[in-house]
N, C-alpha and C positions, 0 to 999 in steps of 0.2 A: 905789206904782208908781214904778217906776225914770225917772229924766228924761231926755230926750233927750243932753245932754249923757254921764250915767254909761256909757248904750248905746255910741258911738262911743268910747270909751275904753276900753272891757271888748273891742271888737273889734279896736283898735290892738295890745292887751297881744296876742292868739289870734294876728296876723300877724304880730307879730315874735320872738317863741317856735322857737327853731329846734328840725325835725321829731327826734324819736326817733331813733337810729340802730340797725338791726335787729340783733340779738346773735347773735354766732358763738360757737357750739362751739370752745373748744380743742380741735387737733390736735395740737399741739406737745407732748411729752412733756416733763418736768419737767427730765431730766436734760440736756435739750438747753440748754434755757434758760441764759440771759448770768448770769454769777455776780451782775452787780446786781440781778438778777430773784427769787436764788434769797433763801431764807426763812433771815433771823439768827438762829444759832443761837449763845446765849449756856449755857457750863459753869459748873458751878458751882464757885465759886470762882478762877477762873480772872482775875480781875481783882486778887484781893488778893495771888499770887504778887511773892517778891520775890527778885531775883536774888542767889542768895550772893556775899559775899565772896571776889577773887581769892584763894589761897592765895600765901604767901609763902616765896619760896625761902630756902632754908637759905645765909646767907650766913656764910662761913669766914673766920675772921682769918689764917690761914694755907694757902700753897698747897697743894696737893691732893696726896699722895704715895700712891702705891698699893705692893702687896706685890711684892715682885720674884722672892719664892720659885718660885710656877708656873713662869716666866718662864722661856726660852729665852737663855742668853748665850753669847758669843761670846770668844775666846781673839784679841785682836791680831791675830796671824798670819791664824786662818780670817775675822774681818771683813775686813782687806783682801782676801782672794783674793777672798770673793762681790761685792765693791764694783769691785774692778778687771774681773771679768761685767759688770759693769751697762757701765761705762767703755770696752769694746771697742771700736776706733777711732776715738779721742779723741785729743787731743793732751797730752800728759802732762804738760807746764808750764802749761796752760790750767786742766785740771782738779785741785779740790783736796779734801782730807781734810779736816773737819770736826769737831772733840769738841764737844758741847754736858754741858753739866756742869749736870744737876740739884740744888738745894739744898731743904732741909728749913730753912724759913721762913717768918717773918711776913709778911704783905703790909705791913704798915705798919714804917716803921726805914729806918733807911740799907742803901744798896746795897753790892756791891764792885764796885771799880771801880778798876784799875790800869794798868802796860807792863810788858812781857814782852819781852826779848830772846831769841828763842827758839835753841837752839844752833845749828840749821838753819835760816835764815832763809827763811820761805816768802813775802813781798810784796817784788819786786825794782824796785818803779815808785817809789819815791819821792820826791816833790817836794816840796821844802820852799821855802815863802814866810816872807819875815824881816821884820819891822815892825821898823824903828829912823829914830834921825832921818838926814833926808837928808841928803847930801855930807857924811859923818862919817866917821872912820875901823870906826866899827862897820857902815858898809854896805859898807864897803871889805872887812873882814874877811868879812860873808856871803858876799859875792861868791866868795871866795874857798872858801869854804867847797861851795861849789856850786848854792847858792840859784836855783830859777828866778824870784823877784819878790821886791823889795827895793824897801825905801822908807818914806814914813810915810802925806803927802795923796796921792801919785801912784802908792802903791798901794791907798789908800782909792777914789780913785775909780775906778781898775780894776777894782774890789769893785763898786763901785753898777754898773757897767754891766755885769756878768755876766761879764766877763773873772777869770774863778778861772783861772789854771796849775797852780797846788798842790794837793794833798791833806793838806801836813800846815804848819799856819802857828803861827810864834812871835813873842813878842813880847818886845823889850827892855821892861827898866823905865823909861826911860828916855822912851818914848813910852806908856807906861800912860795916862796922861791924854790925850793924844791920839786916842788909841783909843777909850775913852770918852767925849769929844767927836763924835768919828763915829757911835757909834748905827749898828754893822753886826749887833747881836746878831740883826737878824730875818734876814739875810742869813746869816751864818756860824753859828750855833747851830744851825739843820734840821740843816745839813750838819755839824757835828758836827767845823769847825773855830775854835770860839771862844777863843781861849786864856787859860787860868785857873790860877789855883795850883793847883786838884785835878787837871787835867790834864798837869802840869809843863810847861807850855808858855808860861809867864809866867817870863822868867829876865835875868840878871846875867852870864851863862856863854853867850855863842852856841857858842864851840865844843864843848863838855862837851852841850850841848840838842841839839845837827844832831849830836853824834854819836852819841848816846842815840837818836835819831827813826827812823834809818839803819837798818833791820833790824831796827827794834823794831816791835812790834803792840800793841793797844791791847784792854784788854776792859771787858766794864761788864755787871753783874748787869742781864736784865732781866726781870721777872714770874719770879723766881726760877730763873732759866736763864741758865747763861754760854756764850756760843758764841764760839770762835775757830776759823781754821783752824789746823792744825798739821802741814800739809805738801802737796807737788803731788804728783801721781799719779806720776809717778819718781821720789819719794822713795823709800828701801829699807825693809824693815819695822825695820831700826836705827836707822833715822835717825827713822822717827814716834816708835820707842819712847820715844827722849832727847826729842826734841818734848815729848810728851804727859807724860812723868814730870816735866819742868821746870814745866810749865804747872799738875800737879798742885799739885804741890811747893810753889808760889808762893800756890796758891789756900787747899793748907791754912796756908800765914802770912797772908795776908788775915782767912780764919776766926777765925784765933786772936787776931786784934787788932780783930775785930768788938765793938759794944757786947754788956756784957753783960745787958742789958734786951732787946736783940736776938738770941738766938742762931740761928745757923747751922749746917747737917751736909753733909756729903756724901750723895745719897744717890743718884744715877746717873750714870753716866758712857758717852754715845751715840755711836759712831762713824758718821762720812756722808762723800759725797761729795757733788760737785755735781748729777749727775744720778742719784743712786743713794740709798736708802732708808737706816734709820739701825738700826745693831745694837752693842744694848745690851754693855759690854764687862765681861768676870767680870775684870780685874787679869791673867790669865794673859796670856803672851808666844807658845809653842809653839803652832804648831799642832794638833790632835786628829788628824789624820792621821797616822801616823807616815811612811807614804811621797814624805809633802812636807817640803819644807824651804825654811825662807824663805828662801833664796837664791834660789829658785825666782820669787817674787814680787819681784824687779825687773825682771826683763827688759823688752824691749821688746814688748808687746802685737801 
């Protein structure tokens, strides 16, 4: 027989037992159900997938040349007529003619990289800054020469503080070291006024350099495409022609004194304007129309 005690503690455990809670029917239909609710479903195999490897592009040691046969070209004459459309009410000194000259080459090698005196001179802004030593008679002579900024430290530090006047600057030998003390390469190198032997802008000659600088233009292979301008929008279609055959002219002797571990070709030649699209040039002069004649293409627009 159970002891008083066992009794009053079998009756403790009955009132502290909390009641049953009555069971409801699901109403809720399954698909209603919160996606934490819904039932994992695992595929098979689907954990051992393994993601392929990127594919790698086909990378080219040389630039990309396509076939030019299909191709639609253009005779001189009718490039400029459709380009002088585009340039309808422009100002015809503002606006300029464009060759960009495609080459068949390596990505890796030396560039070309040269100055043109072109027979028609299309940049008529140019300012030339002269590095020599101060109160010399070689800054006497820039001077004279037409220099807008002349000097050695007092045009260095015109330099650090943003004051550029010039777009085309040389240097005596004379201050070579000095220049190289100053540390402007981060300064003047973006901008594409550093002066160096491959640039002929390191010289012995200020006046033979300022007069070389003067209506001369500057080119430089880049991603295997050389662009210059080669005339304003009032140029006549004889006057781009001498332009552009000079600028040819030059490019195939650059070619030809290219390494020969490096070679080089011709292999487009793209006329453009400034606000006008670029069409590819076949070498021809005449127009295809015969009712036109380039005399017709200078007028005033």
């Amino acid at each position: 027989m159970a002891s008083h005690t066992q009794c009053l503690a079998s009756l403790a455990r009955l009132s502290l037992t909390a009641p049953a809670r009555p069971t409801v029917a699901r109403t809720i239909p399954k698909f209603l159900l919160p996606a934490a609710a819904a039932p994992l479903v695992r595929h098979a195999g689907a954990g051992g997938m393994r993601k392929r490897p990127a594919k790698k592009k086909k990378v080219y040691k040389s630039f990309r040349c396509f076939d030019l046969g299909p191709m639609e070209q253009f005779s001189l004459c009718d490039a400029m007529r459709y380009l002088r459309a585009f340039e309808v009410g422009r100002p015809p000194a503002v606006v300029k003619y464009e060759v960009a000259v495609k080459l068949r080459t390596n990505k890796s090698g030396p560039v070309i990289r040269n100055r043109i005196r072109l027979p028609f001179p299309v940049k008529t802004d140019t300012r030339i800054g002269v590095i020599c030593p101060e109160d010399s008679p070689l800054m006497v002579e820039a001077q004279q020469l037409g220099a807008v900024a002349v000097g050695e430290e007092s045009l260095f530090e015109s330099i650090r503080q943003g004051n550029i006047p010039f777009n085309k600057l040389i240097c005596h030998v004379d201050s070579q070291d000095a220049l190289k003390k100053a540390n402007l390469g981060k300064l003047l190198g973006p901008k594409g006024l550093m002066p160096s032997q491959k640039t002929k802008t390191l010289t012995t000659d200020l006046k033979a350099t300022v007069q070389d600088l003067i209506g001369a233009d500057e080119y430089r292979e880049r991603s295997g495409v050389v662009r210059l301008a080669v005339g304003q929008l009032g140029f006549t279609p004889q006057m781009l022609s001498d332009n552009v055959k000079s600028l040819m002219s030059l490019l195939k002797s650059d070619i030809g004194n290219a390494d020969d571990n490096h070679p080089k070709m011709l292999d487009e030649v793209v006329l453009s304007s400034t606000n006008g699209p670029g069409f590819s040039l076949n070498g021809l002069f005449p127009p295809a129309d015969e009712n036109l004649k380039p005399e017709q293409l200078q007028s005033v627009m």
